[in-house]
TITOR-82968 format. One line per 2 residues: number of its first residue (from 1); their letters; for each residue x, y, z of N, C-alpha, C. Coordinates in steps of 0.02 Angstrom, whole numbers, plus 50000, padded with zeros to 5 digits. Example, Ala and Ser with C-alpha at 12.3 -4.5 7.8 and 13.67 -1.06 7.14 Angstrom:
# residues 2
1> as> 50660/49716/50390/50615/49775/50390/50660/49835/50390 | 50642/49888/50354/50684/49947/50357/50645/50002/50394
END
This chain:
# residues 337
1> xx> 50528/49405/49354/50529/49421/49425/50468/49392/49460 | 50486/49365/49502/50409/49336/49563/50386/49379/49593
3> xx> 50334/49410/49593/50297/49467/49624/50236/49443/49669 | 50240/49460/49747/50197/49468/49789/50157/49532/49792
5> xx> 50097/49513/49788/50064/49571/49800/50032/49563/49871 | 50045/49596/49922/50025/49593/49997/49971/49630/50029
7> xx> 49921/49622/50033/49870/49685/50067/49874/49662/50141 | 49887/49724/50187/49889/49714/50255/49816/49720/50271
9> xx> 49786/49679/50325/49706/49685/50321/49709/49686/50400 | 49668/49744/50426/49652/49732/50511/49579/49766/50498
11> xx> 49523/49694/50527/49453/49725/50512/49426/49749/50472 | 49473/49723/50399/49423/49743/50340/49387/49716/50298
13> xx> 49347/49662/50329/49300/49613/50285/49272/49676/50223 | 49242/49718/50246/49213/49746/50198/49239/49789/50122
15> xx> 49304/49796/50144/49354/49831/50093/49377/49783/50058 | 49380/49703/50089/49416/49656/50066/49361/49620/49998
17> xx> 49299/49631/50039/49253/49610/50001/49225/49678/49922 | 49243/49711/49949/49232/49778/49876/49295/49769/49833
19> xx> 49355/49763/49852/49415/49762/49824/49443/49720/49795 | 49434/49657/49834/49464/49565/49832/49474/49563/49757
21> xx> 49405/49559/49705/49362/49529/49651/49438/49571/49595 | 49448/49632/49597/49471/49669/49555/49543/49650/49532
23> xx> 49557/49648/49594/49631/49628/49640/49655/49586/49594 | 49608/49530/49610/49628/49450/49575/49640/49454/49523
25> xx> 49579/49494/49473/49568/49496/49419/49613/49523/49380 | 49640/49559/49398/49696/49615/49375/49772/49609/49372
27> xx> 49785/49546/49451/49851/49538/49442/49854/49449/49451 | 49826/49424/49428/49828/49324/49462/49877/49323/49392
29> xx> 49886/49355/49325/49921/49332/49298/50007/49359/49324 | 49999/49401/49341/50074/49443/49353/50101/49434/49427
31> xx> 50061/49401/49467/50100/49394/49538/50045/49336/49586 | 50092/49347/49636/50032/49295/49688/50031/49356/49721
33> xx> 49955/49335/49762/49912/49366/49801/49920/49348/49871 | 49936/49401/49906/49904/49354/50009/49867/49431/50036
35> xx> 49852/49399/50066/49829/49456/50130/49835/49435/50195 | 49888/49493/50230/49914/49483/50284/49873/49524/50335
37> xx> 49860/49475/50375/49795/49484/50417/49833/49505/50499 | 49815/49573/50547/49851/49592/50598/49804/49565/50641
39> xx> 49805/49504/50635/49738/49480/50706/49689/49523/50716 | 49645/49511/50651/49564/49549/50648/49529/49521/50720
41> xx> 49477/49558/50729/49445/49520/50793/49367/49518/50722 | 49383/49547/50652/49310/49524/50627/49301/49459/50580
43> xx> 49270/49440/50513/49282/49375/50501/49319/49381/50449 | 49382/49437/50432/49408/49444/50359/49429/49373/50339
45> xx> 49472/49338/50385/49512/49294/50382/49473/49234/50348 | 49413/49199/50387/49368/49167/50356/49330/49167/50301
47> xx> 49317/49232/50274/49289/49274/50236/49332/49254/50162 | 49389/49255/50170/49440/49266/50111/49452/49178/50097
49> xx> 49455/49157/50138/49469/49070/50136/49402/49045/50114 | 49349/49067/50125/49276/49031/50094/49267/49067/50020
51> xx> 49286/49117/50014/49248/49159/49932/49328/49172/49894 | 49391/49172/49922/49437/49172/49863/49499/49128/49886
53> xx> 49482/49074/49872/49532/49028/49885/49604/49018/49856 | 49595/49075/49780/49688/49087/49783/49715/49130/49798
55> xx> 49680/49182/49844/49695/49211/49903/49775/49186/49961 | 49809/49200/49980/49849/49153/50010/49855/49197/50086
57> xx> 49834/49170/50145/49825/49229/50196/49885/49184/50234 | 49918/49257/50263/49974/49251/50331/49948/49285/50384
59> xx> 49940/49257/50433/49893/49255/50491/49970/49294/50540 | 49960/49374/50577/50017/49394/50611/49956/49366/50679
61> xx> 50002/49390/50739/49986/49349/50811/49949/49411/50835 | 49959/49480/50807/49950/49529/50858/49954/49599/50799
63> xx> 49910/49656/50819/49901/49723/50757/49970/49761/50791 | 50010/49758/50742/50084/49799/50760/50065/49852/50729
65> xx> 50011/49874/50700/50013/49934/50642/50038/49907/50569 | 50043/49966/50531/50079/49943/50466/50148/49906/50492
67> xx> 50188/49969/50520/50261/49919/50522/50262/49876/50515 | 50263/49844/50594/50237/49791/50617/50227/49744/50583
69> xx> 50163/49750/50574/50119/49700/50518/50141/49672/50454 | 50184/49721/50425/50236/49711/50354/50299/49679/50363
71> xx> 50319/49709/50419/50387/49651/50447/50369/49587/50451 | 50305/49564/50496/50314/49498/50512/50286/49480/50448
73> xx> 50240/49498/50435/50215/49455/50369/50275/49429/50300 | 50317/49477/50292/50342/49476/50244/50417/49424/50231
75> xx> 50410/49406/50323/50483/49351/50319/50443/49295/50326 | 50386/49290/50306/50334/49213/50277/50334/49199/50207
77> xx> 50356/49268/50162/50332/49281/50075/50387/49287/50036 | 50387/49230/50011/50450/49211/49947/50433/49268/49879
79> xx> 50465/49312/49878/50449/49335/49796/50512/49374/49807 | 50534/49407/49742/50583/49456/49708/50575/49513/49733
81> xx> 50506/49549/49718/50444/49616/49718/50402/49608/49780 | 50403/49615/49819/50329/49641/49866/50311/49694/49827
83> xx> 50249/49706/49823/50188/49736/49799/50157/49752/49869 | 50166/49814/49917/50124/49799/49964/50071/49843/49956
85> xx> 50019/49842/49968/49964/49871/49933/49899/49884/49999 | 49858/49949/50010/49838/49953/50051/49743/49906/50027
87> xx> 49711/49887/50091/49665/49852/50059/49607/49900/50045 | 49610/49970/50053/49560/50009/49995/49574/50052/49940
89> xx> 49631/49995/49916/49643/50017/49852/49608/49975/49816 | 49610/50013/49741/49557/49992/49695/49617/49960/49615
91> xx> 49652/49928/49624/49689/49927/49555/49662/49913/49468 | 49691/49918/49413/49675/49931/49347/49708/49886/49307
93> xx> 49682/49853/49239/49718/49816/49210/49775/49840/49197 | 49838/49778/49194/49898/49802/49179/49939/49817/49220
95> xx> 49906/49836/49291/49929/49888/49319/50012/49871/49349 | 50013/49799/49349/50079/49783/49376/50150/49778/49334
97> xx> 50138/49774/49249/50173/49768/49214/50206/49807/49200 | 50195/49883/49211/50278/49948/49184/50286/49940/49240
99> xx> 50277/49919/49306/50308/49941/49359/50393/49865/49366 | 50345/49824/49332/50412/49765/49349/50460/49789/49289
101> xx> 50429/49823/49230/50468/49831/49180/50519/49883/49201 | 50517/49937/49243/50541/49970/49252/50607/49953/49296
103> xx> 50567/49908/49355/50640/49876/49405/50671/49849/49340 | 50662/49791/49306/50709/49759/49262/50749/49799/49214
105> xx> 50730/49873/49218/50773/49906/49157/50835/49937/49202 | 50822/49949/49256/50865/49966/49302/50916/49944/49399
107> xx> 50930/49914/49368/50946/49869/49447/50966/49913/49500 | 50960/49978/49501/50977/49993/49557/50921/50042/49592
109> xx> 50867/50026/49536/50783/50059/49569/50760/50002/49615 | 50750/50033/49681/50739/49994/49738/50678/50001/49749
111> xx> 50626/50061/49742/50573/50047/49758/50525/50084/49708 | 50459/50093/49696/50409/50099/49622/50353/50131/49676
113> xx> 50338/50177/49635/50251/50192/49660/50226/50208/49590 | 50162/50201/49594/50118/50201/49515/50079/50258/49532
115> xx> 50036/50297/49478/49990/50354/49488/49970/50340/49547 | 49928/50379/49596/49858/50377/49645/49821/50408/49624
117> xx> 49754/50390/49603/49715/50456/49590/49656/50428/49655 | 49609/50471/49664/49560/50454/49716/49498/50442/49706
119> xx> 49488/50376/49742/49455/50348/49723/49365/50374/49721 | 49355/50420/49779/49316/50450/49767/49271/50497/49706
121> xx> 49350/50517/49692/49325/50566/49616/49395/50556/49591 | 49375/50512/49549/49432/50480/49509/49464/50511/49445
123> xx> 49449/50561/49437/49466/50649/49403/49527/50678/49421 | 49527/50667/49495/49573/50687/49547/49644/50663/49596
125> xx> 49700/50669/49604/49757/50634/49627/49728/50629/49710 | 49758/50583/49721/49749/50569/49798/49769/50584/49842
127> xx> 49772/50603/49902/49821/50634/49948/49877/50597/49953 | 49877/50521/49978/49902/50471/50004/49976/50472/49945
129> xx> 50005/50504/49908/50050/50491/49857/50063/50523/49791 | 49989/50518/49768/49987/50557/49707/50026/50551/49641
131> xx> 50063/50588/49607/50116/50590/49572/50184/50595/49598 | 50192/50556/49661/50245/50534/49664/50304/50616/49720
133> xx> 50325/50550/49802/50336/50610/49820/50404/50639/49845 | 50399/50696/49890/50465/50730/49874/50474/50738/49962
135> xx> 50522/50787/49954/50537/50813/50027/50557/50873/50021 | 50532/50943/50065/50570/50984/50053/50620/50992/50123
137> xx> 50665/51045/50140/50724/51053/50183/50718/51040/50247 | 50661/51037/50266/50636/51052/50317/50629/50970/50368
139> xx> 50602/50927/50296/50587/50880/50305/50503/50849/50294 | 50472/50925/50269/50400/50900/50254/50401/50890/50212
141> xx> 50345/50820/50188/50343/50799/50134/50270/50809/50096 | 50268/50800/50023/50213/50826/49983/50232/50780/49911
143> xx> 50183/50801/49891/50170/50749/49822/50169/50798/49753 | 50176/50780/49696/50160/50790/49636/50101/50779/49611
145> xx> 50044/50844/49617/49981/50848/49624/49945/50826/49692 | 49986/50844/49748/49947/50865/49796/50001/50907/49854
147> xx> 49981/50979/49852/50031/50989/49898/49981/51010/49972 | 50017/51018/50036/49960/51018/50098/49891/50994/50064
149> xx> 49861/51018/50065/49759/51006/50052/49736/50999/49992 | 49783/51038/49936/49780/51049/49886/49786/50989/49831
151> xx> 49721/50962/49793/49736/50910/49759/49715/50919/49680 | 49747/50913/49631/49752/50935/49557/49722/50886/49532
153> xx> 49674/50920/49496/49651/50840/49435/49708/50814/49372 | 49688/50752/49393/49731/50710/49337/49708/50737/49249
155> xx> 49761/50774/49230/49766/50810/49166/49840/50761/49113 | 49848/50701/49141/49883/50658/49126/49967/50724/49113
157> xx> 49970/50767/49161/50030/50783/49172/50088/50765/49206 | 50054/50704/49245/50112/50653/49265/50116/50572/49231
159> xx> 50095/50586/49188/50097/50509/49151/50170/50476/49129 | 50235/50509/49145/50288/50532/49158/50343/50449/49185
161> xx> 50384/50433/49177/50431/50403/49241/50479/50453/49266 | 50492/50467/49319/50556/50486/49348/50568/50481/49425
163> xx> 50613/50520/49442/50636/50487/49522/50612/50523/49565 | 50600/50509/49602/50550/50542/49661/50602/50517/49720
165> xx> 50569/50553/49789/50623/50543/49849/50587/50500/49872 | 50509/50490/49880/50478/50439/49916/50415/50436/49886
167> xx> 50397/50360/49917/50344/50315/49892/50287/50293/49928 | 50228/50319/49908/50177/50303/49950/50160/50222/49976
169> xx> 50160/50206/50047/50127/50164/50067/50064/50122/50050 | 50022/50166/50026/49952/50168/49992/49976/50093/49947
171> xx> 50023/50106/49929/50042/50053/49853/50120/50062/49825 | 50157/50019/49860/50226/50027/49878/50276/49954/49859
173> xx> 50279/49981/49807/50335/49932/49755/50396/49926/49797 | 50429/49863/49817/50510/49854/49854/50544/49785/49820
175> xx> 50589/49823/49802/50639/49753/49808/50647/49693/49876 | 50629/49645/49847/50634/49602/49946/50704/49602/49980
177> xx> 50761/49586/49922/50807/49611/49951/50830/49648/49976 | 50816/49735/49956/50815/49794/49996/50777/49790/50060
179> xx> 50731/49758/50050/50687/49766/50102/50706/49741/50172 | 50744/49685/50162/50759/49651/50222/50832/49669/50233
181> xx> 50865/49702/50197/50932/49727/50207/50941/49792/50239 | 50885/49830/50240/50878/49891/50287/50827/49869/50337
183> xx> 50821/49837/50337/50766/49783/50422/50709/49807/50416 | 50675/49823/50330/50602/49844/50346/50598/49900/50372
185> xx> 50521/49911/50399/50505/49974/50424/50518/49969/50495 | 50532/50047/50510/50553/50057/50591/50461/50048/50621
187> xx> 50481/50004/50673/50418/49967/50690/50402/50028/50760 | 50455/50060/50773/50422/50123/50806/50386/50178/50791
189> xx> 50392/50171/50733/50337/50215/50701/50239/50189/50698 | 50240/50129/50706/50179/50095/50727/50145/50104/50631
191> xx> 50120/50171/50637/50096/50178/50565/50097/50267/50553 | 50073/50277/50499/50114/50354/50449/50183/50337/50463
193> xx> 50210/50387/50417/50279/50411/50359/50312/50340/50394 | 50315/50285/50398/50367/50228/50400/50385/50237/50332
195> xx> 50337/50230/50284/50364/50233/50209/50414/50285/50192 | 50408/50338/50214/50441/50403/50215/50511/50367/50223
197> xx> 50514/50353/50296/50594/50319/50330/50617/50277/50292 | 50561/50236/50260/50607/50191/50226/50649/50215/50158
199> xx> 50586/50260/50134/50647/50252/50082/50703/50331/50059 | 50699/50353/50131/50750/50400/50159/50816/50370/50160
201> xx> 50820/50274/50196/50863/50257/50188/50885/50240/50136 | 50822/50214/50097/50860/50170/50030/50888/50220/49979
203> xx> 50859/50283/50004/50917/50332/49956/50995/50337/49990 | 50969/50355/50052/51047/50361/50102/51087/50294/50075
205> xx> 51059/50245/50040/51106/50180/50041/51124/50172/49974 | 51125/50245/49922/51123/50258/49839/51056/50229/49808
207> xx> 51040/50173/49824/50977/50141/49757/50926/50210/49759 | 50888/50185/49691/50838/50234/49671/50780/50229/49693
209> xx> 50733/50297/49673/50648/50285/49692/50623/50309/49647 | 50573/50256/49611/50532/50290/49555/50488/50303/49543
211> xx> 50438/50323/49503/50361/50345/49493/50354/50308/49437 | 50325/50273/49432/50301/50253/49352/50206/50285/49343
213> xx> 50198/50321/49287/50138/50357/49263/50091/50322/49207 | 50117/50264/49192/50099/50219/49166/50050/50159/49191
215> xx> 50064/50177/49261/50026/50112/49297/49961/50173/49352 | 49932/50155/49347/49862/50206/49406/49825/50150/49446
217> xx> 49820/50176/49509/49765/50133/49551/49740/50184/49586 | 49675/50168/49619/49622/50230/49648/49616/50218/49735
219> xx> 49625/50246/49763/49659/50265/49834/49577/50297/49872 | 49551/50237/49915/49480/50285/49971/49522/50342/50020
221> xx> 49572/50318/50033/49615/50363/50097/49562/50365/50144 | 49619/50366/50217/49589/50374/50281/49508/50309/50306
223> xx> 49522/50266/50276/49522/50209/50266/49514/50167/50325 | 49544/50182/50374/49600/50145/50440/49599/50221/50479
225> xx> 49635/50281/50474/49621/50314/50517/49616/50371/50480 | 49548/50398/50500/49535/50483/50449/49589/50538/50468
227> xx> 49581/50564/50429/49624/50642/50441/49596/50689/50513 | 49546/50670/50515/49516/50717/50574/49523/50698/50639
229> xx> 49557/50644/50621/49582/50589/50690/49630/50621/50735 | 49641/50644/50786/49703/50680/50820/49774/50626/50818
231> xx> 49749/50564/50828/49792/50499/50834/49831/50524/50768 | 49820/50545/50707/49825/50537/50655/49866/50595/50651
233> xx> 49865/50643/50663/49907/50709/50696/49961/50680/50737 | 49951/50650/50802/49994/50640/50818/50055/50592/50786
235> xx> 50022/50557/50759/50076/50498/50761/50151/50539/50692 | 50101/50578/50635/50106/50627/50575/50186/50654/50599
237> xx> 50147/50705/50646/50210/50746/50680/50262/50705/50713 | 50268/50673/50765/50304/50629/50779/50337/50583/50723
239> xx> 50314/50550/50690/50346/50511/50656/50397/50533/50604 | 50377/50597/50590/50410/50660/50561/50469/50673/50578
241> xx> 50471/50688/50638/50520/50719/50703/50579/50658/50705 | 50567/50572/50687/50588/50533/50713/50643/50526/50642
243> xx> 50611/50549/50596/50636/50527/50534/50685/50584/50506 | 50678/50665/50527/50736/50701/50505/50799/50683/50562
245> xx> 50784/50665/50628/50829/50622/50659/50882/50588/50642 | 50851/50546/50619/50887/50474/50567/50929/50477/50517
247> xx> 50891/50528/50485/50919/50550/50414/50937/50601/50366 | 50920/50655/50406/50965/50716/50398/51043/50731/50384
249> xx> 51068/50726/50358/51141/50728/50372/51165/50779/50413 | 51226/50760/50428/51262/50785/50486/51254/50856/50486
251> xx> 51258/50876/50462/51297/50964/50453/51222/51014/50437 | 51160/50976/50433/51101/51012/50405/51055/50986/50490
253> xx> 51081/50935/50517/51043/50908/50561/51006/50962/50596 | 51068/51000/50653/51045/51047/50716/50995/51106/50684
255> xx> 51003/51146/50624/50965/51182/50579/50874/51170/50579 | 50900/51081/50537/50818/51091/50526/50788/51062/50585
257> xx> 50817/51031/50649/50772/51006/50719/50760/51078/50735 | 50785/51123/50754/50781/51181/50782/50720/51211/50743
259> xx> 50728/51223/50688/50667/51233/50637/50607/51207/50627 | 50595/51127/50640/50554/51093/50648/50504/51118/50714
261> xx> 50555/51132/50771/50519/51137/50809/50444/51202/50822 | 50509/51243/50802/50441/51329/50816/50423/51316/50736
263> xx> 50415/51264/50676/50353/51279/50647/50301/51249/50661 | 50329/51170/50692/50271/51132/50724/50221/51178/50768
265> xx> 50270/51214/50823/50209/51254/50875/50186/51322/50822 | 50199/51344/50772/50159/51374/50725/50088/51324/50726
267> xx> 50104/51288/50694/50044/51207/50665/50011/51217/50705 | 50032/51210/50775/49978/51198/50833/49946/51286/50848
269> xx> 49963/51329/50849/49933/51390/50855/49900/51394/50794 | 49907/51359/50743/49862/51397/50698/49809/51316/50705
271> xx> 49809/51253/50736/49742/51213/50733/49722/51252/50805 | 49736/51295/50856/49695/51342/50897/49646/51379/50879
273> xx> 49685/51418/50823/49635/51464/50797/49584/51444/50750 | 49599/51371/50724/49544/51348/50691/49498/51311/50742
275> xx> 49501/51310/50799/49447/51295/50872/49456/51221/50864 | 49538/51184/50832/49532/51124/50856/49585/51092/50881
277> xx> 49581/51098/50966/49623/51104/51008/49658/51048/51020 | 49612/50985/50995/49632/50921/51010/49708/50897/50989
279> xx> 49687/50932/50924/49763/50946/50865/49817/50967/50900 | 49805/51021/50940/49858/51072/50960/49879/51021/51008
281> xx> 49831/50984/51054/49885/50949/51121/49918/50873/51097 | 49899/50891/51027/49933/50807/50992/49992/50813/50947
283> xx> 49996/50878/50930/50047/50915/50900/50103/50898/50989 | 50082/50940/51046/50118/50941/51101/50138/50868/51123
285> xx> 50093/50822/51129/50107/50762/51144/50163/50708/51093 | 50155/50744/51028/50199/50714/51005/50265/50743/50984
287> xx> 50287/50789/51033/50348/50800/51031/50377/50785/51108 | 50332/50783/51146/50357/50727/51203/50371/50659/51192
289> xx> 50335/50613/51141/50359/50565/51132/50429/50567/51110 | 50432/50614/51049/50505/50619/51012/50534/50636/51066
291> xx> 50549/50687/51112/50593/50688/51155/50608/50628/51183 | 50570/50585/51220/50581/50532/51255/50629/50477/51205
293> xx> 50595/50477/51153/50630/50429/51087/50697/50444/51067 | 50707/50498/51103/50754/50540/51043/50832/50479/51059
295> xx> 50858/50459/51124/50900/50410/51146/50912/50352/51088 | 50844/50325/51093/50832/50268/51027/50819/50263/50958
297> xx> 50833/50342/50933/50816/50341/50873/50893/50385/50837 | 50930/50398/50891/51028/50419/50866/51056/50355/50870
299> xx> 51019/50282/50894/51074/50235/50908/51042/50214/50843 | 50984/50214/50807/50965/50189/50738/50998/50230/50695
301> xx> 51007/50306/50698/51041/50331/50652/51128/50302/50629 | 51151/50286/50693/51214/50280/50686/51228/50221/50638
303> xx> 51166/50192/50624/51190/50117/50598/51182/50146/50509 | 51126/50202/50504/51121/50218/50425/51173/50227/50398
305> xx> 51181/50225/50335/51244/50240/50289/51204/50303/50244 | 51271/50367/50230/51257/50417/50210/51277/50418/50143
307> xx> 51253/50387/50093/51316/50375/50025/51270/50438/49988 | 51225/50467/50003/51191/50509/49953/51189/50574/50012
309> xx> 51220/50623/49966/51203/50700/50019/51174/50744/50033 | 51129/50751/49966/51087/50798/49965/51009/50741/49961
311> xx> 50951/50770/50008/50896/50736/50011/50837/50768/49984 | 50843/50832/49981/50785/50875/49958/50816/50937/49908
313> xx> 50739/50955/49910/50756/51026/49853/50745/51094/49899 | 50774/51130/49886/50794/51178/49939/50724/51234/49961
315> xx> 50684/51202/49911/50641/51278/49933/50619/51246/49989 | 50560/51305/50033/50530/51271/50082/50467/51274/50072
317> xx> 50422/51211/50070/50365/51185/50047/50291/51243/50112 | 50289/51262/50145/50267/51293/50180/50291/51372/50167
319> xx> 50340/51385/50149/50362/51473/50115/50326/51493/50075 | 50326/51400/50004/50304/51431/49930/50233/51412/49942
321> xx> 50185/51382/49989/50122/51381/49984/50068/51418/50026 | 50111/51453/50053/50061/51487/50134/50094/51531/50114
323> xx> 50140/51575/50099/50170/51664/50091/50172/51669/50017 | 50193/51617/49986/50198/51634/49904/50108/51613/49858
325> xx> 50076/51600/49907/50042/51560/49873/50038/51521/49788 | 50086/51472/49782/50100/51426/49743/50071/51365/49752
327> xx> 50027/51355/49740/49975/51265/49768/49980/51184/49729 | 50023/51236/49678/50040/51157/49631/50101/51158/49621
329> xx> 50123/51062/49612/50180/51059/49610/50254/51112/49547 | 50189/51108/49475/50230/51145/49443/50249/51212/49463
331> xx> 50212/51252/49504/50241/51324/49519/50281/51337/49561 | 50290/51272/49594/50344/51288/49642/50428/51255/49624
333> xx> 50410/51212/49564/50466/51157/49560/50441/51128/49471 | 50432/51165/49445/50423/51175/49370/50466/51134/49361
335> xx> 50549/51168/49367/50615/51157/49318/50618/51098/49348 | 50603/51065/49395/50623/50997/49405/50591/50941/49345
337> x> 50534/50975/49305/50505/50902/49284/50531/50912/49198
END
């Protein structure tokens, strides 16, 4: 299989320059390399063409965000595999080889995520993915070893393959053919859960999603935009809102929007009471966007195909961690593994 490995880069000479060296080192035998550059205004671009010349950079016109940025870049890049990979990730020898082994054992696994652990304290799973993630009814999503805040040290209890509902962005294995057969990421999402949407559909369209525990790379997170960012809130919730839309099935749809809504304004009364208000009017602002969106995002649904019916596991990820207090994935969803 021909494998691209893609790092989207906006203004990151310096990540590019901590990361680049490893990158190469790790995968020049198992794939080609580019970095797709969202019109930096700093010198990544030059930077990468003077110190790693088998580097291969695709220059976009304008910062669409991730979407964006992955769409255009990626109808420039001949390979089998995109590898799209965020540029403060840290990858490990090997790291690309169970993951192609795995597409080739199965043709109808469409997309791969490998461990995350973090890179900070590399003991520890990462927010950004983790062991690989899920959805519960509602439509919130959480990881295997990290649920809300909560992050588990790597006790090699996911060293594991199996199917997961979705795949972190952070470091996001696709078939190119899938990729361009569901049109990429919804570029209205700008950036957060696009990954989510995507491969919401590629289940809605039967193919699989997998975890391979065999492969680990180390994740800085918040990288591009911190958690403490309201932008980062907003876009979270919204993009959220846009995606049980889409892909909810029919008969569960009106349930969980209705539901979505008074727990979101929960969310926001309880970032009040934590005195951070900014949250609360970005929580509000971004359900005005979804309203406004809401026109353009039933004429995208109509085009999905529903071949898979059930999307989640029934508990609700906010029941079993805030009333039951259950904080890890096994206590809430043991029998699944």
């Amino acid at each position: 299989m021909k494998v691209a490995v893609v790092i989207l880069n906006w203004n990151g000479r310096k990540l590019l320059e901590q990361f680049l060296p490893a990158m190469i080192a790790c995968s020049k035998d198992d794939a080609d390399i580019y970095v797709a550059d969202n019109n930096s205004p700093d010198d990544s671009v030059t930077f990468v063409k003077e110190n790693f010349p088998e580097v291969r950079i695709v220059q976009n016109k304008d910062n669409g965000g991730y979407a964006k940025g992955y769409n255009d870049a990626l109808k420039h890049i001949d390979a089998d595999i995109y590898a799209l990979v965020n540029s403060d990730i840290e990858v490990t020898p090997g790291w690309i080889k169970p993951i192609i082994e795995e597409f080739e054992s199965s043709e109808n696994t469409a997309v791969i995520q490998p461990k995350i652990l973090d890179f900070k304290d590399k003991s520890k799973f990462e927010y950004a993915g983790a062991g690989g993630g899920f959805i519960d009814f509602f439509g919130y999503p959480y990881c295997r070893g990290r649920i809300f805040q909560t992050l588990e040290e790597d006790q090699h209890q996911y060293d594991d393959n199996i199917n997961i509902f979705w795949a972190s962005g952070a470091c996001f294995f696709i078939r190119s053919a899938v990729f361009h057969q569901l049109g990429g990421f919804d570029e209205h999402y700008f950036a957060h859960q696009e990954e989510i949407d995507l491969c919401w559909r590629v289940e809605n369209e039967g193919y699989k999603i997998r975890y391979v525990g065999g492969s680990t790379v180390y994740h800085i997170g918040g990288a591009t935009l911190h958690e403490a960012n309201p932008r980062k809130t907003f876009l979270n919730f919204r993009n959220s809102l846009f995606s049980v839309l889409k892909n909810v099935p029919k008969r569960y749809l009106f349930l969980v929007l209705l539901s979505r809504l008074v727990l979101d304004g929960i969310a926001g009364i309880k970032f009040l009471t934590e005195m951070r208000p900014v949250h609360t009017w970005a929580i509000i602002r971004a359900h005005f966007s979804f309203y406004y969106m809401c026109p353009t995002m039933i004429a995208k649904r109509k085009k999905i195909s529903y071949k898979r019916k059930n999307y989640h596991h029934s508990k609700s990820i906010i029941w079993q961690y805030y009333v039951l207090g259950r904080k890890t994935f096994t206590k809430i969803l043991g029998e699944y593994i």
